[in-house]
N, CA, C and O atoms as a CHARMM CRD file, in Angstrom:
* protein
*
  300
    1    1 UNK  N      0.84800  -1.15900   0.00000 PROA 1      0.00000
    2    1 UNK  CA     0.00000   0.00000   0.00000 PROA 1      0.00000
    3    1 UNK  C      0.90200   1.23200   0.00000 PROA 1      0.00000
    4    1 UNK  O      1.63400   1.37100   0.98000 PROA 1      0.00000
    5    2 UNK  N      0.94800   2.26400  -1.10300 PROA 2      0.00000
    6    2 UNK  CA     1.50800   3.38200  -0.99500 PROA 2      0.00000
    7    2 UNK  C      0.69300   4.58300  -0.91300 PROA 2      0.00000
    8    2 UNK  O     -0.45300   4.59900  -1.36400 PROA 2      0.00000
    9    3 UNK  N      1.06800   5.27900  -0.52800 PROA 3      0.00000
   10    3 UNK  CA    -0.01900   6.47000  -0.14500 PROA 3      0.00000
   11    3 UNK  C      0.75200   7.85700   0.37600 PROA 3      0.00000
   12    3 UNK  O      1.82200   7.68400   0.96000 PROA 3      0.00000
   13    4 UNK  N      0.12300   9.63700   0.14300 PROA 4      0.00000
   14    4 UNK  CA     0.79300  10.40400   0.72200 PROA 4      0.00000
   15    4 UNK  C     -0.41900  10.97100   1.46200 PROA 4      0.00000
   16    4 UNK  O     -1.56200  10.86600   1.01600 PROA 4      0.00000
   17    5 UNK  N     -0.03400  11.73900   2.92000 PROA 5      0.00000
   18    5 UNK  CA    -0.87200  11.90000   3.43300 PROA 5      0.00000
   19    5 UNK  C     -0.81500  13.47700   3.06700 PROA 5      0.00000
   20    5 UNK  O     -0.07400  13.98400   2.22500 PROA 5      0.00000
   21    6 UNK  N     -1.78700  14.15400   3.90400 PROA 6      0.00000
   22    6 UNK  CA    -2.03100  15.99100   3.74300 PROA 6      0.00000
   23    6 UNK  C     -0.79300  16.21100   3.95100 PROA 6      0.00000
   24    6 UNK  O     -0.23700  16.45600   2.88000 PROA 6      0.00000
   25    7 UNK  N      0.12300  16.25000   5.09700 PROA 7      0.00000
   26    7 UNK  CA     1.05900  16.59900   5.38800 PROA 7      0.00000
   27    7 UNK  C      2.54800  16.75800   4.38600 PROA 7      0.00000
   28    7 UNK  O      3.50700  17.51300   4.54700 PROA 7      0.00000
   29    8 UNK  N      2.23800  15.53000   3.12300 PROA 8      0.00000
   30    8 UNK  CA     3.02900  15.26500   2.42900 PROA 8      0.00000
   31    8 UNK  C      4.00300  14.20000   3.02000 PROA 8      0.00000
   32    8 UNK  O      4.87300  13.73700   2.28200 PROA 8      0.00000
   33    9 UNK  N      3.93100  13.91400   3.91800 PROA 9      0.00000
   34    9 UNK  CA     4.21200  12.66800   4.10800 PROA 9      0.00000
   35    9 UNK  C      3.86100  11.36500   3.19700 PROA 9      0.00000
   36    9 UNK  O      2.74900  10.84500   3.10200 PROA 9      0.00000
   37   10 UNK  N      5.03900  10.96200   2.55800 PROA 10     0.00000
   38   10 UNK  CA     5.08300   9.59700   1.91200 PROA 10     0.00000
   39   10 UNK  C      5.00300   8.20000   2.48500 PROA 10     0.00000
   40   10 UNK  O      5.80300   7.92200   3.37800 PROA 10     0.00000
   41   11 UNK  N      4.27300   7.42900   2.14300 PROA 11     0.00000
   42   11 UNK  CA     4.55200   6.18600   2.78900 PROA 11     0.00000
   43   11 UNK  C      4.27800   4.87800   1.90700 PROA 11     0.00000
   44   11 UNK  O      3.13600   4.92600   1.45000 PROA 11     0.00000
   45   12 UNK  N      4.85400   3.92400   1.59200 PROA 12     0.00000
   46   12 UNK  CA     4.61100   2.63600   1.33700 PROA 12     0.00000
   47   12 UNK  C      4.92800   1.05000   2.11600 PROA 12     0.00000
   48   12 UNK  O      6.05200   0.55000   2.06800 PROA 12     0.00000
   49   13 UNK  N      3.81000   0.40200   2.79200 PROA 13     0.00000
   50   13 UNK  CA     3.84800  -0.40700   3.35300 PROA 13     0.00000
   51   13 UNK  C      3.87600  -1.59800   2.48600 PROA 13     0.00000
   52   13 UNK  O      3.21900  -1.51200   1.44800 PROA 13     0.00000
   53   14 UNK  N      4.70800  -3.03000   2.78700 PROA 14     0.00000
   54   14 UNK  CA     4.27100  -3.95500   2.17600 PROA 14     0.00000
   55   14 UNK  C      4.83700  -5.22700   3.19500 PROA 14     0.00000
   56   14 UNK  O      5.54300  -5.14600   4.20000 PROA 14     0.00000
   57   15 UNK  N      4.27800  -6.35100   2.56900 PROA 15     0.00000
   58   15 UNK  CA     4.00300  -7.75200   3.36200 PROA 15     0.00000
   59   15 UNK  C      4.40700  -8.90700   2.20900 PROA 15     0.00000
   60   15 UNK  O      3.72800  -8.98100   1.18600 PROA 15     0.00000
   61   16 UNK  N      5.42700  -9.70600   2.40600 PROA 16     0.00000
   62   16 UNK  CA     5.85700 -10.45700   1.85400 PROA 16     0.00000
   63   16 UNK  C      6.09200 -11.59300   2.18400 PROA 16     0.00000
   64   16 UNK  O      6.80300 -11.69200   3.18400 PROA 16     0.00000
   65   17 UNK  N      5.48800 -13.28200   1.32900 PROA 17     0.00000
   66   17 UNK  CA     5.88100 -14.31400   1.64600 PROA 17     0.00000
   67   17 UNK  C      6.35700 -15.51900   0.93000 PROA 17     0.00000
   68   17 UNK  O      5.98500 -15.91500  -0.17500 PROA 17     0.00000
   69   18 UNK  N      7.53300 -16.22100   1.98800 PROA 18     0.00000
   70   18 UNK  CA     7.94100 -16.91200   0.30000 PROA 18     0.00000
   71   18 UNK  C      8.23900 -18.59400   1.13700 PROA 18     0.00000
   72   18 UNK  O      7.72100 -18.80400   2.23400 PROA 18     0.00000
   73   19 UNK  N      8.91900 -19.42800   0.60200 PROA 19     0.00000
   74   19 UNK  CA     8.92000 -20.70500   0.88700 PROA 19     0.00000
   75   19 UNK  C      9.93900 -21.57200   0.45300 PROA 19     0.00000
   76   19 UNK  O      9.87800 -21.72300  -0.76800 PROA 19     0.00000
   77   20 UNK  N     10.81500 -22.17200   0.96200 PROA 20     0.00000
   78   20 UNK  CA    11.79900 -22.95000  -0.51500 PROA 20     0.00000
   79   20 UNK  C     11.57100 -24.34400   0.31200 PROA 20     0.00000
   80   20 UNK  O     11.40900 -24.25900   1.53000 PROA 20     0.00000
   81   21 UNK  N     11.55600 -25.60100  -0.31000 PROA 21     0.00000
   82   21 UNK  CA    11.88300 -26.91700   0.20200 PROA 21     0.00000
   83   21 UNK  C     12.82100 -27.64100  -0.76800 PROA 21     0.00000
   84   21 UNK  O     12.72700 -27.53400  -1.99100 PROA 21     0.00000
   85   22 UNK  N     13.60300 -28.28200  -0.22100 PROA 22     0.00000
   86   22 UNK  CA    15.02800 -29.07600  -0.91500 PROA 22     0.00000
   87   22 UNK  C     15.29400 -30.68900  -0.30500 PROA 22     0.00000
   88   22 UNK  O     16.07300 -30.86100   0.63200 PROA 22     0.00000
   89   23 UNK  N     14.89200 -31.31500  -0.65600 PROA 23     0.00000
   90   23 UNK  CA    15.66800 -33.15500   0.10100 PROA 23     0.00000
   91   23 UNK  C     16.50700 -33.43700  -1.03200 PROA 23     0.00000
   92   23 UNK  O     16.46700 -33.07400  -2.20700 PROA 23     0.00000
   93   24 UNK  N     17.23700 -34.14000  -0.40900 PROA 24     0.00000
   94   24 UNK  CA    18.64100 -34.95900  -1.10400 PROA 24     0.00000
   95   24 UNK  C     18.60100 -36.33300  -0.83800 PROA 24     0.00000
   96   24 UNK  O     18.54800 -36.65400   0.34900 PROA 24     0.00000
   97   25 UNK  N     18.61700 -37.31200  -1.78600 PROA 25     0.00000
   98   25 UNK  CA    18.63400 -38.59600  -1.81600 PROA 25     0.00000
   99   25 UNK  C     19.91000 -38.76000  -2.86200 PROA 25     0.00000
  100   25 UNK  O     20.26700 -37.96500  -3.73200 PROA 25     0.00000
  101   26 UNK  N     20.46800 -40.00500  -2.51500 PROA 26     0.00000
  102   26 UNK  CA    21.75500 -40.35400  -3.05700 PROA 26     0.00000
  103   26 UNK  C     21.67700 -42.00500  -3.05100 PROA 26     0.00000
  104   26 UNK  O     21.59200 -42.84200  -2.15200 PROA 26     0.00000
  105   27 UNK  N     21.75700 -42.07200  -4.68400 PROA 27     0.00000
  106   27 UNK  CA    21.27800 -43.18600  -4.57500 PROA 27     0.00000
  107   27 UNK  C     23.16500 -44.26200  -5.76400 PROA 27     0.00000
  108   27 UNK  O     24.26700 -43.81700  -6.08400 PROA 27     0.00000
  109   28 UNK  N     22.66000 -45.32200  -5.91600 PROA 28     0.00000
  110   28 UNK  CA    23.96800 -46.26700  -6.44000 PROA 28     0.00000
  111   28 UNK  C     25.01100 -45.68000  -6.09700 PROA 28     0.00000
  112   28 UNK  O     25.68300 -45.12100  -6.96300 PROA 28     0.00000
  113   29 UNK  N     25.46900 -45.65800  -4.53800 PROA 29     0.00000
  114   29 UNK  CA    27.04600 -45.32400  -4.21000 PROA 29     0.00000
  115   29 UNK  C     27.46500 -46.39000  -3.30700 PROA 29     0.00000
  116   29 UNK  O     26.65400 -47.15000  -2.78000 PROA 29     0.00000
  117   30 UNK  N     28.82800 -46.45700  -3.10800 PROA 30     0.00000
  118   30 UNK  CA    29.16200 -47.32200  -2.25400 PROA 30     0.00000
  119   30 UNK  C     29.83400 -46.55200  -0.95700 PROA 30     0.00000
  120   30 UNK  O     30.74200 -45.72300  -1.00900 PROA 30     0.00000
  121   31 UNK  N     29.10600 -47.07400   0.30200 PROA 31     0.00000
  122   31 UNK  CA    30.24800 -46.67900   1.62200 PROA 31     0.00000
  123   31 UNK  C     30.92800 -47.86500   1.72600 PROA 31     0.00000
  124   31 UNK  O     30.37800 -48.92700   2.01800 PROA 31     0.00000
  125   32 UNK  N     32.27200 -47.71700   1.46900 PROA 32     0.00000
  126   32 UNK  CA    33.21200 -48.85500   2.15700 PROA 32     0.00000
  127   32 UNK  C     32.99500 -48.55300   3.35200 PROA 32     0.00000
  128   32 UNK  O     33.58700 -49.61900   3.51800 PROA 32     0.00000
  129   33 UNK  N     32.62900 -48.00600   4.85100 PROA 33     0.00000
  130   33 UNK  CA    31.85600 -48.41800   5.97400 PROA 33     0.00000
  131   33 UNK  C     31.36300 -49.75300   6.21400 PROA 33     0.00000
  132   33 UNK  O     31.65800 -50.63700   7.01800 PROA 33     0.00000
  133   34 UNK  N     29.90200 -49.54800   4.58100 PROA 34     0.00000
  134   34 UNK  CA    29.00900 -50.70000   5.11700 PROA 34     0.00000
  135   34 UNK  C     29.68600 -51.82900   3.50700 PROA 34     0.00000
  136   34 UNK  O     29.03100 -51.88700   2.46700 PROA 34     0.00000
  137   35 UNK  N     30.75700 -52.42200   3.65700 PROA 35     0.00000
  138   35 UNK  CA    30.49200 -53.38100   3.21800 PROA 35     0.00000
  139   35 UNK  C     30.70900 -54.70000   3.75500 PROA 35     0.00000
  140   35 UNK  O     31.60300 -55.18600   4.44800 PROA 35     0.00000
  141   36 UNK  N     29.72200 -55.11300   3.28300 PROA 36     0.00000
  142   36 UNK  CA    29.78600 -56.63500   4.10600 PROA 36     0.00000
  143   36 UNK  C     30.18700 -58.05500   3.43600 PROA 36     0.00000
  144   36 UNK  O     29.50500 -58.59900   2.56800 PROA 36     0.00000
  145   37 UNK  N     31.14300 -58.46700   3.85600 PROA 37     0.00000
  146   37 UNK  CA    31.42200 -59.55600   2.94000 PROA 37     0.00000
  147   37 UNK  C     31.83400 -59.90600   1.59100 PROA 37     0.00000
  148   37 UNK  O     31.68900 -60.92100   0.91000 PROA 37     0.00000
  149   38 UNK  N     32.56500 -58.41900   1.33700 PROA 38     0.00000
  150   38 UNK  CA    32.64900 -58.18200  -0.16200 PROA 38     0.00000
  151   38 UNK  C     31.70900 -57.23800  -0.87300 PROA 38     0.00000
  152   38 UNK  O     31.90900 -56.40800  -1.75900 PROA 38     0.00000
  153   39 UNK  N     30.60400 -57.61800  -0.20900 PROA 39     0.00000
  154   39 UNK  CA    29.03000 -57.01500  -0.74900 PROA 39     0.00000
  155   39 UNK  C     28.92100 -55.36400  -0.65700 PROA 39     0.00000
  156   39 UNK  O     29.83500 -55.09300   0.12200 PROA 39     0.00000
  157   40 UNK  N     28.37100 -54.27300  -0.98900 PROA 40     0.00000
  158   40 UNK  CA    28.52000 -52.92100  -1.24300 PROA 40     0.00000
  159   40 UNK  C     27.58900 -53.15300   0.31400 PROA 40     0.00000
  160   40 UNK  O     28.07900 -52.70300   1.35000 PROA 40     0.00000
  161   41 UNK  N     26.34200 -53.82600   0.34300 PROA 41     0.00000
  162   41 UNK  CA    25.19900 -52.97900   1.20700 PROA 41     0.00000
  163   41 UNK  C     24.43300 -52.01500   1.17400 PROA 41     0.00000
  164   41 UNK  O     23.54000 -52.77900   1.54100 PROA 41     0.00000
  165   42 UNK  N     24.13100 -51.45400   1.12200 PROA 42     0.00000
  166   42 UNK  CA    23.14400 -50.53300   1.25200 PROA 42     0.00000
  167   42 UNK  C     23.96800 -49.20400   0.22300 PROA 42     0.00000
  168   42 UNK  O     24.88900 -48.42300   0.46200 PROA 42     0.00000
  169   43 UNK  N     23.20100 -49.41900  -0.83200 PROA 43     0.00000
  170   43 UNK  CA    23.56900 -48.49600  -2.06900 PROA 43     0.00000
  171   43 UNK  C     22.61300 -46.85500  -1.82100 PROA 43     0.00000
  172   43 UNK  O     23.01300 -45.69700  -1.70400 PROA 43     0.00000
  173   44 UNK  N     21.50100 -47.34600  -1.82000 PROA 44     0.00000
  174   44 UNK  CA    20.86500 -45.53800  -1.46200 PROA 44     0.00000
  175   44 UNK  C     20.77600 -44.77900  -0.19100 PROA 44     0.00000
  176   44 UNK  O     20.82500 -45.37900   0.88300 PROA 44     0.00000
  177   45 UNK  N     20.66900 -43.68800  -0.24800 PROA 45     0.00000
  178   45 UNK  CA    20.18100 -43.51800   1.17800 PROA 45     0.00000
  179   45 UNK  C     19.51600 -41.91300   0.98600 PROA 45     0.00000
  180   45 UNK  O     19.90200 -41.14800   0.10300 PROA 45     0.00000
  181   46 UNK  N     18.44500 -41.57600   1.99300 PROA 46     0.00000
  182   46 UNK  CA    18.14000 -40.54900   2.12900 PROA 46     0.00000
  183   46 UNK  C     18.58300 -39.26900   3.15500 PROA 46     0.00000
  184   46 UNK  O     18.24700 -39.22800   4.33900 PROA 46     0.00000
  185   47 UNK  N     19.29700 -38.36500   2.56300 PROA 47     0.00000
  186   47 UNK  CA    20.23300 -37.50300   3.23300 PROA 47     0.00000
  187   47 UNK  C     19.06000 -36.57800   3.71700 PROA 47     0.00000
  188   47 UNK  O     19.30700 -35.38200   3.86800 PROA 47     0.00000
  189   48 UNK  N     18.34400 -36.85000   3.86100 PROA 48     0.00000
  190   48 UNK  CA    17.76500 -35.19800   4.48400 PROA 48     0.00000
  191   48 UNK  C     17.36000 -34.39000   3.83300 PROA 48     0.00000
  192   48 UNK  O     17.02600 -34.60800   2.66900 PROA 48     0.00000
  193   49 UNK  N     17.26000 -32.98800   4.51800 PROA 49     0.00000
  194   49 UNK  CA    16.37400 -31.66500   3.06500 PROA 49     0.00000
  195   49 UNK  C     16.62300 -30.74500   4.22400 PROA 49     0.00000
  196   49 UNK  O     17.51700 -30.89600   5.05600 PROA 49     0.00000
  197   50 UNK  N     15.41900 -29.42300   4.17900 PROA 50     0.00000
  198   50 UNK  CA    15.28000 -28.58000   4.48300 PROA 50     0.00000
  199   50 UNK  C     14.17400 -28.05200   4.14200 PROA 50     0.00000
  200   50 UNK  O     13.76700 -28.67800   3.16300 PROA 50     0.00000
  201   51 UNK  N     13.28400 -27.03200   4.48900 PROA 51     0.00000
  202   51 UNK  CA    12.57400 -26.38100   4.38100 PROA 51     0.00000
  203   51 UNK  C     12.57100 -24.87800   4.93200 PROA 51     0.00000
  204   51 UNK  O     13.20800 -24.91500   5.98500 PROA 51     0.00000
  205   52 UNK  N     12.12500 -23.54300   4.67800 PROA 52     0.00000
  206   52 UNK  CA    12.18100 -22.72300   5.07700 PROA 52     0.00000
  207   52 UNK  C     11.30600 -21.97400   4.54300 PROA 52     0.00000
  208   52 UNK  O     11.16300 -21.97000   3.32100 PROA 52     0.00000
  209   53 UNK  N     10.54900 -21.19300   5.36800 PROA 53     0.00000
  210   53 UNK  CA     9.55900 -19.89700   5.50400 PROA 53     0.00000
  211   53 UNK  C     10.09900 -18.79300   5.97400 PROA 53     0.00000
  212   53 UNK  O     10.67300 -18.63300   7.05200 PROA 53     0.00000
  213   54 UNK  N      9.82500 -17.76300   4.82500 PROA 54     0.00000
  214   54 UNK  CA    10.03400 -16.11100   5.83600 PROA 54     0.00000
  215   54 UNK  C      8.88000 -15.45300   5.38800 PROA 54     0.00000
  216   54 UNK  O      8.17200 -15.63500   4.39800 PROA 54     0.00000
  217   55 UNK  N      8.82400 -14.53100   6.45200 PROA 55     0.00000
  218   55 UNK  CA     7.19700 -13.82700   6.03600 PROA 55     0.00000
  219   55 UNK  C      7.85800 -12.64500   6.55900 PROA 55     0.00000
  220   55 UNK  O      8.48100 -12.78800   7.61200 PROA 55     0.00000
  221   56 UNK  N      7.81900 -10.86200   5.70000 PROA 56     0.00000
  222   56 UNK  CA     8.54500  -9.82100   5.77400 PROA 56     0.00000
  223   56 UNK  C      7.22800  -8.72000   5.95700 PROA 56     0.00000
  224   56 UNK  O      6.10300  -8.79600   5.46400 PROA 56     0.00000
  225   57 UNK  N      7.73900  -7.80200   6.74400 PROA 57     0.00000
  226   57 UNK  CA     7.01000  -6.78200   6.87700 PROA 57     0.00000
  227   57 UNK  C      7.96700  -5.74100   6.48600 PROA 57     0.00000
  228   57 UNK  O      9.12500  -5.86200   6.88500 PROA 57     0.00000
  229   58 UNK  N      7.55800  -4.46500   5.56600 PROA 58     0.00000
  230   58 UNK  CA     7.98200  -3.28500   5.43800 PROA 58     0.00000
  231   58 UNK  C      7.34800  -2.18200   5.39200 PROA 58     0.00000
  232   58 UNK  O      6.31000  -1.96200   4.76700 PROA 58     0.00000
  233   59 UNK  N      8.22500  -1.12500   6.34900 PROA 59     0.00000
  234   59 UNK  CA     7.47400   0.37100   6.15500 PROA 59     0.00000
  235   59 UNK  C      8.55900   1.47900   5.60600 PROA 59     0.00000
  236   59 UNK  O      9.53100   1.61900   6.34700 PROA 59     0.00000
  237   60 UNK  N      8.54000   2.20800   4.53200 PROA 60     0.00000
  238   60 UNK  CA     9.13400   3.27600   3.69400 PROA 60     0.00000
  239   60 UNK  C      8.39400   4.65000   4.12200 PROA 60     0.00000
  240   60 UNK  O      7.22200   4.77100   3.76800 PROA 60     0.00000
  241   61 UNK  N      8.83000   5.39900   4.65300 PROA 61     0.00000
  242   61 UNK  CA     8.32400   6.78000   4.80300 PROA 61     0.00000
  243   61 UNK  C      9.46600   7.99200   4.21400 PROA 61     0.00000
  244   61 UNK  O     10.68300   7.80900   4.17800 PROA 61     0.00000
  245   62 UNK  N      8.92000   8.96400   3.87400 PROA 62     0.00000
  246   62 UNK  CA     9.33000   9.58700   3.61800 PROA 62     0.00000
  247   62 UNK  C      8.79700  11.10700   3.64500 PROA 62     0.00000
  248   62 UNK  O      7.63200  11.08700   3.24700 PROA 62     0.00000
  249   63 UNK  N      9.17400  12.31500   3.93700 PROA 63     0.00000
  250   63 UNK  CA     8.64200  13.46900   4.14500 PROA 63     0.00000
  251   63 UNK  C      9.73800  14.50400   3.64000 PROA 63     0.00000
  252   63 UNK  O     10.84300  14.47900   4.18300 PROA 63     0.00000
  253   64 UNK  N      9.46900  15.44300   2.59100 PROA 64     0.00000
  254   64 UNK  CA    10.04200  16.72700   1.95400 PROA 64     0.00000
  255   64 UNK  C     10.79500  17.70800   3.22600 PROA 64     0.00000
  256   64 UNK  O     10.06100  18.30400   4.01500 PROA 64     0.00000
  257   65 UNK  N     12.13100  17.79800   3.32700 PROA 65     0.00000
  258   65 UNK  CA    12.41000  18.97600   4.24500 PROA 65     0.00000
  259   65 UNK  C     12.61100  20.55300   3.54100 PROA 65     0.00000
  260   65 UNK  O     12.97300  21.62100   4.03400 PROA 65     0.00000
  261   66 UNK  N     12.19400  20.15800   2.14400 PROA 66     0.00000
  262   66 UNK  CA    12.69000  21.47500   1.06800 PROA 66     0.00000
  263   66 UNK  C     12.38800  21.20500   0.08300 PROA 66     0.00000
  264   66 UNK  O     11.52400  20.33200   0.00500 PROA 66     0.00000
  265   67 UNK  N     12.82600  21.68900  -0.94200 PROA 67     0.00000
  266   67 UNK  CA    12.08700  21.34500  -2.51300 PROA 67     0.00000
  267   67 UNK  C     12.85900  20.03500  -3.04300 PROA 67     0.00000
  268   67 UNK  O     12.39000  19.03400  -3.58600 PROA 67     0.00000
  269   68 UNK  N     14.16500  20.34900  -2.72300 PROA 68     0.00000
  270   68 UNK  CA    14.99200  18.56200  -3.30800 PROA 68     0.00000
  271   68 UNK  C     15.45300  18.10700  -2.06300 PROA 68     0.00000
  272   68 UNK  O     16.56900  17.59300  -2.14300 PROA 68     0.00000
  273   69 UNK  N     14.90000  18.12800  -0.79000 PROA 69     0.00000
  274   69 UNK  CA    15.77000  17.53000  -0.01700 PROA 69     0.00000
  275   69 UNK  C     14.75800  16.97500   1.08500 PROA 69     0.00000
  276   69 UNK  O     14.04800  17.62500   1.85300 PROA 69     0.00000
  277   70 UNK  N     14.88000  15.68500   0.96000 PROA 70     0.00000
  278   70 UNK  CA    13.77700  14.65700   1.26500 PROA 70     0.00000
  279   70 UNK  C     14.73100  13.59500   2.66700 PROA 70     0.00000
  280   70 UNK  O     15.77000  12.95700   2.49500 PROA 70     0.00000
  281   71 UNK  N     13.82300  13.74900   4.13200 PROA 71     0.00000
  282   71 UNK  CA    13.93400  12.36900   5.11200 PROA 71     0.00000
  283   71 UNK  C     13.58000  11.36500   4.69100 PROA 71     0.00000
  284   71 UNK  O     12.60400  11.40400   3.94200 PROA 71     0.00000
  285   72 UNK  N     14.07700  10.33100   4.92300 PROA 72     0.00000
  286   72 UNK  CA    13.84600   9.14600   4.43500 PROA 72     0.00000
  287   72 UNK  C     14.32300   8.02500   5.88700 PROA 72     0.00000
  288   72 UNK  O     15.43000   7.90500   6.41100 PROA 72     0.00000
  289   73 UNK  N     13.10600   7.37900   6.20200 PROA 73     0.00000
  290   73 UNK  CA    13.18500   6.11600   7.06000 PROA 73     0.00000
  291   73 UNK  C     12.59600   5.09500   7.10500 PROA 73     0.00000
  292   73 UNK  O     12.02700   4.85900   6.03900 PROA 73     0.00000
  293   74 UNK  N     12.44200   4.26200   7.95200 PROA 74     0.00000
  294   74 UNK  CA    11.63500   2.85700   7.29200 PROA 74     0.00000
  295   74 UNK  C     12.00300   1.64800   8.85800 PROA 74     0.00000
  296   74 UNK  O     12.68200   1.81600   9.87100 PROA 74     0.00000
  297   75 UNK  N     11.27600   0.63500   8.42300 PROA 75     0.00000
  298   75 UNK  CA    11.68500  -0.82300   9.17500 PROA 75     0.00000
  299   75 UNK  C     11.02300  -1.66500   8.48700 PROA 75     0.00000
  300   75 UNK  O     11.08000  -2.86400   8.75700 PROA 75     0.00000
């Protein structure tokens, strides 16, 4: 939402959301660890992943102290 108020005060608020997910599987390898008897053992395996969420809030303000010379703050 951007908007200026009477004062001339500038402002644009915004709200942002995003998401990533990643797993790793690894599959036909050998751990010399697990071999048994000559035998490889256990060729695949599932390594894990991740997931992550961020959800962002922002505020931009801004207000004229002169004809070119503008405050500027925000969070």
């Amino acid at each position: 939402m951007k908007a200026k108020t009477s004062s001339d005060l500038t402002y644009d608020l915004s709200v942002g959301f995003g998401e990533n997910e990643l797993t790793y599987f690894l599959n036909n390898t050998v751990n010399t660890g697990l071999v048994d008897n000559g035998q490889p053992g256990q060729r695949d395996f599932d390594m894990g992943g991740y997931e992550q969420e961020e959800l962002n809030f922002n505020a931009d303000l801004s207000i004229p102290l002169a004809d070119d010379i503008f405050l500027g703050f925000g969070a």
